[in-house]
Backbone as JSON, one array per atom type, in Angstrom:
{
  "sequence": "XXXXXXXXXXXXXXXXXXXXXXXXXXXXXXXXXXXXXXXXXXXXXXXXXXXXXXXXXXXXXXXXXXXXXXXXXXXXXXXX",
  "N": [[38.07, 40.94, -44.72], [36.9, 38.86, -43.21], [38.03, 36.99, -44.31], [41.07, 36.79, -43.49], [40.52, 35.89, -41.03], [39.31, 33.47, -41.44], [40.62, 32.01, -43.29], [43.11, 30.22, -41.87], [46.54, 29.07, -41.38], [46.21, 26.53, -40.16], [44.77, 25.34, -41.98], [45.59, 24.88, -44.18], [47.08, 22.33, -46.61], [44.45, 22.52, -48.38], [42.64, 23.53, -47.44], [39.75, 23.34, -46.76], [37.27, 23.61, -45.21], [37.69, 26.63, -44.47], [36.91, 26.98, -47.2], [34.48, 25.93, -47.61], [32.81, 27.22, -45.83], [32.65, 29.66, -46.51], [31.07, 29.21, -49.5], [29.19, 28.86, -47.84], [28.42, 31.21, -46.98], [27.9, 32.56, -49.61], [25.83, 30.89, -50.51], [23.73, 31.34, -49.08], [23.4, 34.29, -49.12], [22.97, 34.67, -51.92], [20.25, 33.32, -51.39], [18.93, 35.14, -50.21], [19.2, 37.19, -52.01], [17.21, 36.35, -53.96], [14.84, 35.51, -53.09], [14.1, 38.64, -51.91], [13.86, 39.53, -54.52], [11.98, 38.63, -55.42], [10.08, 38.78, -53.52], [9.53, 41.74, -54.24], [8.78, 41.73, -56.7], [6.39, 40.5, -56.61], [4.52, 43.02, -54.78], [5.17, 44.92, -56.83], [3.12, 43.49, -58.52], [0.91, 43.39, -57.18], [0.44, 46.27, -56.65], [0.11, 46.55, -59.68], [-2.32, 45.53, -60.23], [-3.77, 47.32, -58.64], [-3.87, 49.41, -59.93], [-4.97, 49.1, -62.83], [-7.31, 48.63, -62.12], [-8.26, 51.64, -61.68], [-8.49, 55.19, -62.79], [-7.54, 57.38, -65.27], [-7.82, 59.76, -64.43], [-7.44, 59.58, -61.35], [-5.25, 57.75, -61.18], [-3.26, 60.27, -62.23], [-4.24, 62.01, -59.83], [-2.94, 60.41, -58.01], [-0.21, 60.52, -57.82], [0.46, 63.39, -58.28], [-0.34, 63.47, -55.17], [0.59, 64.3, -52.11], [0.33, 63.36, -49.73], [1.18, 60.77, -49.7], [4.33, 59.0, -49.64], [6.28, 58.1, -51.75], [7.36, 54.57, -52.44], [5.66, 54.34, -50.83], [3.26, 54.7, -52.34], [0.62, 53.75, -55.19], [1.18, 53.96, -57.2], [4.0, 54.07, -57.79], [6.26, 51.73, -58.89], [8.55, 49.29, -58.06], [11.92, 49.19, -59.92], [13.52, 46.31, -61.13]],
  "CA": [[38.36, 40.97, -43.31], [37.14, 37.63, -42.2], [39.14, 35.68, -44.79], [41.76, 36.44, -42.5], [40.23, 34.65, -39.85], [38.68, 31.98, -42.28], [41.89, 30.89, -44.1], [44.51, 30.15, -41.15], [47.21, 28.24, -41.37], [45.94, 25.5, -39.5], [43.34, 24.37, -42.34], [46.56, 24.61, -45.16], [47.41, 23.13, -47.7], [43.48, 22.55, -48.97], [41.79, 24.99, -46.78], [38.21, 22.97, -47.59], [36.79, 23.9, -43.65], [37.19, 28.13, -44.95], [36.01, 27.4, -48.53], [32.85, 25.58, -47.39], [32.07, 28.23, -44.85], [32.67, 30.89, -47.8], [30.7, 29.06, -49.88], [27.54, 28.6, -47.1], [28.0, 32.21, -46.71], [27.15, 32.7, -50.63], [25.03, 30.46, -50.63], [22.73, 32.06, -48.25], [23.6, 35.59, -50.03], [21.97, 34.6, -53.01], [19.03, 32.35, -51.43], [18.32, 36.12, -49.4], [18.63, 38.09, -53.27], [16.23, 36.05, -54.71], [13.75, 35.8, -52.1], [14.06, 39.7, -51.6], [13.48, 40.0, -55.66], [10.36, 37.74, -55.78], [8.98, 39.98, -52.18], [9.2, 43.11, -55.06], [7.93, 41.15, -57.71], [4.76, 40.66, -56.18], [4.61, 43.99, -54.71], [4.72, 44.95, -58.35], [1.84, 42.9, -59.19], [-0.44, 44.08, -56.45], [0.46, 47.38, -57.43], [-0.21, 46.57, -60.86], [-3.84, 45.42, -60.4], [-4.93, 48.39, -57.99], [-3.42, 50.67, -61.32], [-5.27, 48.53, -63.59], [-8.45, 49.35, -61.84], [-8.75, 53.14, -61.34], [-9.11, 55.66, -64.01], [-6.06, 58.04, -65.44], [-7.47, 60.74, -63.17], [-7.34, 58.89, -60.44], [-3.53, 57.79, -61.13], [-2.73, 61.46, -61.76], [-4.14, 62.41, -58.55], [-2.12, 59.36, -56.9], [1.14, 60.84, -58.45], [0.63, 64.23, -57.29], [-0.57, 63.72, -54.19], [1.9, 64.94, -51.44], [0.05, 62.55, -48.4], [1.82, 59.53, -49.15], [5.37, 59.4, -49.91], [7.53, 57.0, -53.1], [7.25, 53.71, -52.29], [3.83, 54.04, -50.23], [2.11, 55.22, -53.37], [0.53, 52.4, -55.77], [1.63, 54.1, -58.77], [5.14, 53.27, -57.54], [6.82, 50.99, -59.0], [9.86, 48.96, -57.94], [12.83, 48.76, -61.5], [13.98, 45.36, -61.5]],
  "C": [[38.09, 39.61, -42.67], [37.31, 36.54, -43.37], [40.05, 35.73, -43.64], [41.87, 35.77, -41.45], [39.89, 33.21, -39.9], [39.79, 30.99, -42.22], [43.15, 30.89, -43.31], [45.58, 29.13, -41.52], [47.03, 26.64, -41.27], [45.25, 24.87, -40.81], [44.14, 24.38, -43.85], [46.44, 22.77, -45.25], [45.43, 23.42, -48.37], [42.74, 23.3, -48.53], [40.53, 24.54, -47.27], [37.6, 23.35, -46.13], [36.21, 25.79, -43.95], [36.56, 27.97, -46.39], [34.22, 26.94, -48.25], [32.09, 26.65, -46.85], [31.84, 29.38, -45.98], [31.58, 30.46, -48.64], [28.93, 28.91, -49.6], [26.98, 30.2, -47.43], [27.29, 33.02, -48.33], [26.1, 32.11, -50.75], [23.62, 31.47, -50.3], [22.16, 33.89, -48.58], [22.38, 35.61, -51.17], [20.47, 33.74, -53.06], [18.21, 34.48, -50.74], [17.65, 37.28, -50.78], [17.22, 37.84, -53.53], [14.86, 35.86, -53.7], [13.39, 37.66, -51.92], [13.36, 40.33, -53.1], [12.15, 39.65, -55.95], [9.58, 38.41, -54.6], [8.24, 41.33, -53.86], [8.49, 42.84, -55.72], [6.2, 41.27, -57.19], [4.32, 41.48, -55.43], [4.1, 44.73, -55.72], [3.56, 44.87, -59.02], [0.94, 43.27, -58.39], [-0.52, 45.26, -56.83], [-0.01, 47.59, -58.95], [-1.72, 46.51, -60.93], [-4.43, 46.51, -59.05], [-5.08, 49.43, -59.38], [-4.44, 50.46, -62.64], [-7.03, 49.07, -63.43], [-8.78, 50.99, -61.4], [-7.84, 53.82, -63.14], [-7.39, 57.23, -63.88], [-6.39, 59.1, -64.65], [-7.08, 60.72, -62.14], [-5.28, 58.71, -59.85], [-3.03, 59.18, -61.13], [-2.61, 61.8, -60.42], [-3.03, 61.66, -57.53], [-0.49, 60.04, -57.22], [1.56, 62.73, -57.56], [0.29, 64.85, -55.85], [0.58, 63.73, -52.98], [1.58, 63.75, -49.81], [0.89, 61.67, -48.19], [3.53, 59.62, -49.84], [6.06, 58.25, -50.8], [6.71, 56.05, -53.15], [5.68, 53.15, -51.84], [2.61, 54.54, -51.31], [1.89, 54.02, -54.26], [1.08, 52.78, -56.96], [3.24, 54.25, -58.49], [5.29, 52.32, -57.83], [8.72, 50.63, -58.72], [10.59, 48.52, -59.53], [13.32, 47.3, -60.76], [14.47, 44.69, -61.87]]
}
């Protein structure tokens, strides 16, 4: 939808004005992934060292406890 508006006529035959802009807009795409993957990552790892310290009853209980919900539990983990 906003190629259409990108790639007009006006910026023929090389159209380098819409590819740059296309290309900022990846840019920025994949600077937002990887920043968003490395947030989880270490997420992950805090999660990992509360898990590391408490005892398999402990994690059970954290698993079936109904208080906190997915994500807000430490024995949640984000796949990757």
């Amino acid at each position: 939808m906003i190629g259409s508006r990108l790639y007009k006529s006006a910026y023929a035959p090389r159209y380098l004005i819409p590819f740059y802009a296309t290309l900022g807009f990846v840019a920025v795409a994949l600077t937002g992934y990887v920043a968003f993957r490395y947030i989880l990552m270490e997420v992950n790892r805090r999660k990992q060292t509360i898990l590391d310290s408490k005892t398999q009853e402990e994690i059970e209980a954290e698993r079936t406890d109904d208080t906190r919900y997915a994500d807000r539990k430490w024995t949640f983990m984000y796949g990757l």
